[in-house]
C-alpha positions as a Markdown table, in Angstrom:
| # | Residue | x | y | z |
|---|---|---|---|---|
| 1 | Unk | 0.0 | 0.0 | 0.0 |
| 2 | Unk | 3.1 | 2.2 | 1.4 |
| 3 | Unk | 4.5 | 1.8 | -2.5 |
| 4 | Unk | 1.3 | 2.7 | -4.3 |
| 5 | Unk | 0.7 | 5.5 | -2.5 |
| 6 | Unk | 4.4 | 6.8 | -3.1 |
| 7 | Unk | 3.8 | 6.0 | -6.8 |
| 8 | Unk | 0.5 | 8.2 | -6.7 |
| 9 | Unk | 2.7 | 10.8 | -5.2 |
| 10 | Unk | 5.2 | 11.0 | -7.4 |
| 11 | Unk | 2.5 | 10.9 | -10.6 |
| 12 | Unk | 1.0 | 14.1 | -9.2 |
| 13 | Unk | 4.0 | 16.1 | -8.7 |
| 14 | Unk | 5.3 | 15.1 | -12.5 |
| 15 | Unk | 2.1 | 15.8 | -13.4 |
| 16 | Unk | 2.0 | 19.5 | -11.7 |
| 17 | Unk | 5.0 | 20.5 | -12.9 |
| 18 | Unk | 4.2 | 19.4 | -16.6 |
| 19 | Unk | 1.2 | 22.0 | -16.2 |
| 20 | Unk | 3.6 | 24.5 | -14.1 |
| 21 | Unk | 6.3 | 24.4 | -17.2 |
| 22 | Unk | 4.5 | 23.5 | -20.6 |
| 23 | Unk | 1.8 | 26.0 | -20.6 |
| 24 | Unk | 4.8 | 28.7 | -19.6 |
| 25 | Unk | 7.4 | 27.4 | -22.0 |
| 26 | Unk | 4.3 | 27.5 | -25.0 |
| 27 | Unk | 3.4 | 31.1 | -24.1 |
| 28 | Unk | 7.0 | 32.6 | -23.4 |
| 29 | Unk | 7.6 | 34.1 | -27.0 |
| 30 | Unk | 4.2 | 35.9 | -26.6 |
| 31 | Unk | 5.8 | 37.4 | -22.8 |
| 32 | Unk | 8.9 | 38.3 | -24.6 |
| 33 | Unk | 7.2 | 40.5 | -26.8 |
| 34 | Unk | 5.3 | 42.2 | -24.3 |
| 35 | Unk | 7.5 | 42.6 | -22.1 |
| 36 | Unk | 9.6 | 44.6 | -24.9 |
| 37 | Unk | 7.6 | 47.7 | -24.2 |
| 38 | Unk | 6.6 | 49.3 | -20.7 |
| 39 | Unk | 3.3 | 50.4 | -22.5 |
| 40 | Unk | 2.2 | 46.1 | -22.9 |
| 41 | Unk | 3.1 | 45.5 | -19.0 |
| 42 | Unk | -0.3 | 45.4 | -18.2 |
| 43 | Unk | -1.3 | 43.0 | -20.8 |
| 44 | Unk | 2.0 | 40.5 | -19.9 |
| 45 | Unk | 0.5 | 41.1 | -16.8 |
| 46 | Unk | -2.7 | 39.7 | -17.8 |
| 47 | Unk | -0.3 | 36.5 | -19.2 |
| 48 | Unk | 0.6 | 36.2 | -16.1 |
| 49 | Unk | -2.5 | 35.9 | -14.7 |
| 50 | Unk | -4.1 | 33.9 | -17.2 |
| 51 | Unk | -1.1 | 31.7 | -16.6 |
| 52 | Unk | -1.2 | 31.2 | -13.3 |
| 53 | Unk | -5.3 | 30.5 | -13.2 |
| 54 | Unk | -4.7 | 27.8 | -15.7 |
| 55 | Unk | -2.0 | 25.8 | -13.6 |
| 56 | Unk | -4.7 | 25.8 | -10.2 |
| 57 | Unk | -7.4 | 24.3 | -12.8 |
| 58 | Unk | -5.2 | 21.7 | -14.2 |
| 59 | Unk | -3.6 | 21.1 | -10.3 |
| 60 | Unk | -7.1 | 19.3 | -10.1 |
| 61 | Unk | -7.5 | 20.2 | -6.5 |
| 62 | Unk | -10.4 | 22.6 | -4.5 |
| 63 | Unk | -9.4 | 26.1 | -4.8 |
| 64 | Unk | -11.4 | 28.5 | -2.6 |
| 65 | Unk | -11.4 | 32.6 | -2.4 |
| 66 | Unk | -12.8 | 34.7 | 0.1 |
| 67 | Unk | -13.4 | 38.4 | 0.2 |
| 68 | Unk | -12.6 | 39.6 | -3.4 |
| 69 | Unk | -16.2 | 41.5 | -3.0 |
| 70 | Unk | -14.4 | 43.9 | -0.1 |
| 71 | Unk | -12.3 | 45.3 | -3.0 |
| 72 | Unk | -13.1 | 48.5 | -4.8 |
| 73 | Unk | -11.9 | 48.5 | -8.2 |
| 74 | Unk | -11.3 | 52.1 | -8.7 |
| 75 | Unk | -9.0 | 52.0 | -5.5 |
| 76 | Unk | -5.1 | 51.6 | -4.9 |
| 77 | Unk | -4.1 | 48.8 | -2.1 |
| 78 | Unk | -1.0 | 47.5 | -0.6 |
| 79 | Unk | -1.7 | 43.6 | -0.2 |
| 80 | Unk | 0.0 | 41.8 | 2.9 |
| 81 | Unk | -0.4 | 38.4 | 2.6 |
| 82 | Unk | 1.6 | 35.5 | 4.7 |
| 83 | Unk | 4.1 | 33.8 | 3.1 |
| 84 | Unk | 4.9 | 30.5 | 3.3 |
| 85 | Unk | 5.2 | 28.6 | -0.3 |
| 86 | Unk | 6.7 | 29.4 | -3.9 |
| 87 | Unk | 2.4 | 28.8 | -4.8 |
| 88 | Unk | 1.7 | 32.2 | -3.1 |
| 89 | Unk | 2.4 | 34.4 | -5.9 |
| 90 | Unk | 0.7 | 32.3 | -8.6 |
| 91 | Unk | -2.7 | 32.4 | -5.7 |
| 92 | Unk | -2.4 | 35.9 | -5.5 |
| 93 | Unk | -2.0 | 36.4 | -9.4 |
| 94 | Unk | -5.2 | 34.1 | -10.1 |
| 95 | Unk | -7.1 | 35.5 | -7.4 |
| 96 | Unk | -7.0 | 39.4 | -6.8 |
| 97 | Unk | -8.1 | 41.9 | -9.5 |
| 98 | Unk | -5.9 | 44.4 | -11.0 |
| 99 | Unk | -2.6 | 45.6 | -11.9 |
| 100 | Unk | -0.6 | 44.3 | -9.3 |
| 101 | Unk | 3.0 | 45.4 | -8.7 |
| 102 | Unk | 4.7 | 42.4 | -6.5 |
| 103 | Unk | 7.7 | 43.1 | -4.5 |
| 104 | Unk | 10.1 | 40.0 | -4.2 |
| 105 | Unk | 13.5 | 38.7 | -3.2 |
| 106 | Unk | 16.0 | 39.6 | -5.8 |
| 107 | Unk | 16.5 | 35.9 | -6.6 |
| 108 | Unk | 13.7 | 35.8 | -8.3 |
| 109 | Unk | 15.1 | 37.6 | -11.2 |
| 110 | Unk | 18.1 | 35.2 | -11.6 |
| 111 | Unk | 15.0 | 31.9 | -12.6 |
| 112 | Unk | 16.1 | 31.1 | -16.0 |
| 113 | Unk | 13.6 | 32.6 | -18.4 |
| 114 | Unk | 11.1 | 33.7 | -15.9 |
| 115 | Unk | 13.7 | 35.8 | -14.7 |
| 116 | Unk | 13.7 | 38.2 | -17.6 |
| 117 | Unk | 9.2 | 38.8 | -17.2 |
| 118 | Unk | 9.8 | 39.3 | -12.9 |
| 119 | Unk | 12.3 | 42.0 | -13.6 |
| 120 | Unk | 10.7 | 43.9 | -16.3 |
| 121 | Unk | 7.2 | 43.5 | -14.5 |
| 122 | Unk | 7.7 | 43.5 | -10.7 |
| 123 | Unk | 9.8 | 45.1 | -8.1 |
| 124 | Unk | 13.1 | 43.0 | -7.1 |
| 125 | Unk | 14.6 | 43.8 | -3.7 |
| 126 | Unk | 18.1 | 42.8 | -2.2 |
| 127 | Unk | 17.0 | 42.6 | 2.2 |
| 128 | Unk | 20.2 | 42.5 | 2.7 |
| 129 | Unk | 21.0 | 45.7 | 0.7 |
| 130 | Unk | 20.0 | 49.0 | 2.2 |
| 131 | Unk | 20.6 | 50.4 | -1.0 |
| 132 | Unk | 18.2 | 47.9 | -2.7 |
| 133 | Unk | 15.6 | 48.6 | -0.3 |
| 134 | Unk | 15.4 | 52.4 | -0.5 |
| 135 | Unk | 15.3 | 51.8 | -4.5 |
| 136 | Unk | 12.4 | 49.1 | -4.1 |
| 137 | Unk | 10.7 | 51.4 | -1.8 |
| 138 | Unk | 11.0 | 54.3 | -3.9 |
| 139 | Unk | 9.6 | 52.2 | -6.8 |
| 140 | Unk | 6.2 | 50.7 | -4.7 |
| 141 | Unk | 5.4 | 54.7 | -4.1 |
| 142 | Unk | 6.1 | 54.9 | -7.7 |
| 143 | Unk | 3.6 | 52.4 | -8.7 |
| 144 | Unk | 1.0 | 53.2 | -6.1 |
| 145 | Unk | 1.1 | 56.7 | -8.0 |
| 146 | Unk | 0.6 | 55.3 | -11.2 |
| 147 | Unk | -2.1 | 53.3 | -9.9 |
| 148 | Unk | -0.9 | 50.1 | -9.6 |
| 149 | Unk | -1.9 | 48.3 | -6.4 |
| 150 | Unk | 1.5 | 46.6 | -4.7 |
| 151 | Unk | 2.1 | 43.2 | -3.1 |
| 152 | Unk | 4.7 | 42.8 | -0.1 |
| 153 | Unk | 5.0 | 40.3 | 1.9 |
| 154 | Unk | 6.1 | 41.4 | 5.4 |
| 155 | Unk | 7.6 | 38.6 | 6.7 |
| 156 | Unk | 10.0 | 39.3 | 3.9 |
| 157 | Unk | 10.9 | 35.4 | 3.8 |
| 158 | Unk | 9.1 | 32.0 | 4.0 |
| 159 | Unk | 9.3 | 31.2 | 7.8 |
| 160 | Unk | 10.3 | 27.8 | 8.9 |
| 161 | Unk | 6.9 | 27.2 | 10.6 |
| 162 | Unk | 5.1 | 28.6 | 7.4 |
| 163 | Unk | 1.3 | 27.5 | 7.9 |
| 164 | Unk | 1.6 | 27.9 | 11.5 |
| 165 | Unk | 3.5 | 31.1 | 13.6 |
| 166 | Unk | 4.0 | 34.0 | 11.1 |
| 167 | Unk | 7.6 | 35.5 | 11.1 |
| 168 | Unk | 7.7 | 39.2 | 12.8 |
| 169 | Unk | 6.2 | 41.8 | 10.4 |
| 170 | Unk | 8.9 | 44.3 | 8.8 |
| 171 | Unk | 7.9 | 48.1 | 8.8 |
| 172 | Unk | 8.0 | 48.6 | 4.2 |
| 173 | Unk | 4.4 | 47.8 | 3.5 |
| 174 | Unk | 2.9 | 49.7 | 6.5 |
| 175 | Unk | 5.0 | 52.6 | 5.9 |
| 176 | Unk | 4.0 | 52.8 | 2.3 |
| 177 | Unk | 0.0 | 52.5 | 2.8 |
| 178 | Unk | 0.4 | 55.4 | 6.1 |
| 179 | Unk | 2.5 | 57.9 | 3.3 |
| 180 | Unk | 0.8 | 57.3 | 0.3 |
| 181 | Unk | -2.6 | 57.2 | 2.6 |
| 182 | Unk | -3.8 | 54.0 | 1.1 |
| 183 | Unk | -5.8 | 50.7 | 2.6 |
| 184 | Unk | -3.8 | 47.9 | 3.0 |
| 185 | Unk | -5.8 | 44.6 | 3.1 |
| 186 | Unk | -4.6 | 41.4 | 5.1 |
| 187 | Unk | -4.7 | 38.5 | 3.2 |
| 188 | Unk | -4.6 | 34.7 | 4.8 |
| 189 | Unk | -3.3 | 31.8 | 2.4 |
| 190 | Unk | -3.3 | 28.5 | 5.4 |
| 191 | Unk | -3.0 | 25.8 | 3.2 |
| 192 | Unk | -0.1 | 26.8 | 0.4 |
| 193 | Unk | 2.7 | 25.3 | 2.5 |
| 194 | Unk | 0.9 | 21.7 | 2.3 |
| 195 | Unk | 0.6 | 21.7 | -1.1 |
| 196 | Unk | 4.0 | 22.7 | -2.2 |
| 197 | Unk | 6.1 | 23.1 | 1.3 |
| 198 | Unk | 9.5 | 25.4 | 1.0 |
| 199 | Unk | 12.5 | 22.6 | 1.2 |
| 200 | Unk | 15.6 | 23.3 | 0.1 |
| 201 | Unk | 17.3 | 21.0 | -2.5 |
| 202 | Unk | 13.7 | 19.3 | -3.2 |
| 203 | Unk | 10.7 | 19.6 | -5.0 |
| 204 | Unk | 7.7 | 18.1 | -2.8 |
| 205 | Unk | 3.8 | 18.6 | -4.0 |
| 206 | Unk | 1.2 | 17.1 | -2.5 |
| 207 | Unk | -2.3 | 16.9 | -3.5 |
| 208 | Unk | -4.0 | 19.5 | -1.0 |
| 209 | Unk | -7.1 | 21.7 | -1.2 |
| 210 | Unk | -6.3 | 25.4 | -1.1 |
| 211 | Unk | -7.9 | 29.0 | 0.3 |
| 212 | Unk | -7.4 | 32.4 | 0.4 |
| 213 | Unk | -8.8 | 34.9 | 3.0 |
| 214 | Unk | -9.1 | 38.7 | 1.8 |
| 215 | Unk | -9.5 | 40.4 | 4.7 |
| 216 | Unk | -11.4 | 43.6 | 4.7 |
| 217 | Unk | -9.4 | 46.6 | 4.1 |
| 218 | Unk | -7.6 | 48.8 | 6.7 |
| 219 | Unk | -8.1 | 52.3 | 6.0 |
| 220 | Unk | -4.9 | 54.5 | 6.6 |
| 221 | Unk | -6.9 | 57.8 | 6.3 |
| 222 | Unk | -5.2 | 60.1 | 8.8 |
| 223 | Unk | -2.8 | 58.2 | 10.1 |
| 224 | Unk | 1.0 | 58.9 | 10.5 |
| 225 | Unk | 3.8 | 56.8 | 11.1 |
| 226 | Unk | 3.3 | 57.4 | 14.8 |
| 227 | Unk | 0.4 | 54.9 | 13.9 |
| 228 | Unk | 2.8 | 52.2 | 12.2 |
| 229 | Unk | 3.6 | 49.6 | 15.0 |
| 230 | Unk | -0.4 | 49.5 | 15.8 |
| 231 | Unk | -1.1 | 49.0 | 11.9 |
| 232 | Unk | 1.5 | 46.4 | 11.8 |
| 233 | Unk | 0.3 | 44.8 | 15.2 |
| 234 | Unk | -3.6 | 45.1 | 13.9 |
| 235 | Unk | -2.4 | 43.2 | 10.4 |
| 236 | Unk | -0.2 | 40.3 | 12.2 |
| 237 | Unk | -3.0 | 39.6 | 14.7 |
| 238 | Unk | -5.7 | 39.2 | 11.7 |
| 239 | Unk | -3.6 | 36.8 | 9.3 |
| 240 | Unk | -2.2 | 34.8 | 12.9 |
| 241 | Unk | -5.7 | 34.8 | 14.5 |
| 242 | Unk | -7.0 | 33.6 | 10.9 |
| 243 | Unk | -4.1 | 30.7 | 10.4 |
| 244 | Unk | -5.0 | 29.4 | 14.2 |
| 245 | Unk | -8.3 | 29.3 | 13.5 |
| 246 | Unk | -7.7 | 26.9 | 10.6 |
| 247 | Unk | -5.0 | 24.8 | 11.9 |
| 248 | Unk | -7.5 | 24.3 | 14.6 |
| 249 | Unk | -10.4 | 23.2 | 11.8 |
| 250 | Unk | -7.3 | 21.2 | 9.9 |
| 251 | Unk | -6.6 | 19.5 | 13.1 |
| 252 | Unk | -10.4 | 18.6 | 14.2 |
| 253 | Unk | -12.1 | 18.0 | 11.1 |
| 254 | Unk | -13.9 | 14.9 | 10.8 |
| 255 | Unk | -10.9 | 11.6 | 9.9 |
| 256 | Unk | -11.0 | 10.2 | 6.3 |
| 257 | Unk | -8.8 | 7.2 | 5.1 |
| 258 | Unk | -5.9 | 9.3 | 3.3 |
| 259 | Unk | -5.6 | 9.2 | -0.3 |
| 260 | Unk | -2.8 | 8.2 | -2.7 |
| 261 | Unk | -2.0 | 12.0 | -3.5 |
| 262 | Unk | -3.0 | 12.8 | 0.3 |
| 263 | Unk | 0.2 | 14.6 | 2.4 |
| 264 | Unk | 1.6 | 12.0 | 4.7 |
């Protein structure tokens, strides 16, 4: 039984990445092009999107969204979601509206071909740099001006109990919504770092339902950066309250016998 179920395992995660790389590999000349020109962001961005919907589908496993009907379209947000899997951005991408602008670990620009698209469409940022992070801050203000919504994840990093105990929140995102006076909306993803869990020198996916939790927005009207450490504290106590919660569900919900694809 032990074998067949490691043999259903290993059939799923072929068969995720084959929908992970195909589909981007067949639509990569069409993202070159529009990348070529600052003027077709918004449409590679729309690639990207289209891309990234298509790879849940095929992924063959529940995908639920909460809260998208809190969002105003006509307004500018900075999204703080937790992070705790490489699936995060590819969830976020399927499942919130607009022109996002994400702001990611430099690294990310170094992925062979994918690389080139991050850099041209996103914000890259060296933590380790304070350099880098003035210029990536200077660039989220630039897009929120431009009316592009902006994604940062304030743990800054995947934390080693992703899923469970959020890493301490880093002041960039709640900075940026108190200056530029915008929202910024919480957002809970519990169940990312069961389906594809962050482990270094491996590639593990497991057949796992997932969700997404858009929180309602926090409005930043009149606030100043007296105001950031209870903004930051009000943000981490939504997503960690949220996460318990659903740990708690995970860990109570009624037994079944586990499934070929099922984690261990």
């Amino acid at each position: 039984m032990n074998r067949f179920k490691g043999i259903g395992k290993k059939a799923y995660s072929v068969w995720c990445t084959a929908w992970f790389v195909l589909p981007f590999l067949t639509s990569y000349p069409l993202f070159r092009v529009l990348i070529s020109k600052p003027s077709r962001y918004r449409h590679a961005h729309m690639l990207n999107r289209l891309w990234s919907k298509f790879q849940l589908r095929m992924y063959l496993m529940p995908v639920t969204v909460k809260g998208v009907e809190q969002l105003d379209p006509n307004q500018k947000y900075v999204f703080a979601p937790n992070h705790s899997s490489y699936i995060d951005i590819p969830m976020i991408l399927a499942a919130v509206p607009g022109f996002l602008n994400f702001v990611g670990k430099k690294s990310l620009t170094k992925v062979p071909l994918w690389g080139k698209i991050y850099d041209a469409l996103y914000i890259s940022v060296d933590r380790d740099s304070p350099i880098s992070s003035a210029k990536a801050y200077i660039a989220s203000k630039q897009s929120l001006e431009a009316g592009r919504s902006v994604v940062i994840f304030p743990e800054g990093k995947i934390s080693p109990e992703s899923g469970s105990k959020l890493l301490p929140f880093k002041d960039g995102p709640f900075k940026l919504a108190i200056e530029k006076q915008v929202p910024i909306v919480p957002i809970t993803m519990p169940y990312n770092h069961l389906f594809l869990p962050d482990v270094k020198g491996k590639l593990i996916i497991r057949y796992h339902s997932l969700e997404m939790i858009i929180h309602r927005p926090i409005s930043t009207q009149g606030m100043t950066l007296k105001d950031l450490e209870f903004l930051k504290s009000q943000t981490f106590n939504i997503i960690q309250e949220t996460l318990d919660q659903k740990n708690h569900e995970h860990e109570h919900r009624n037994p079944t016998t586990a499934g070929a694809l099922s984690p261990a």
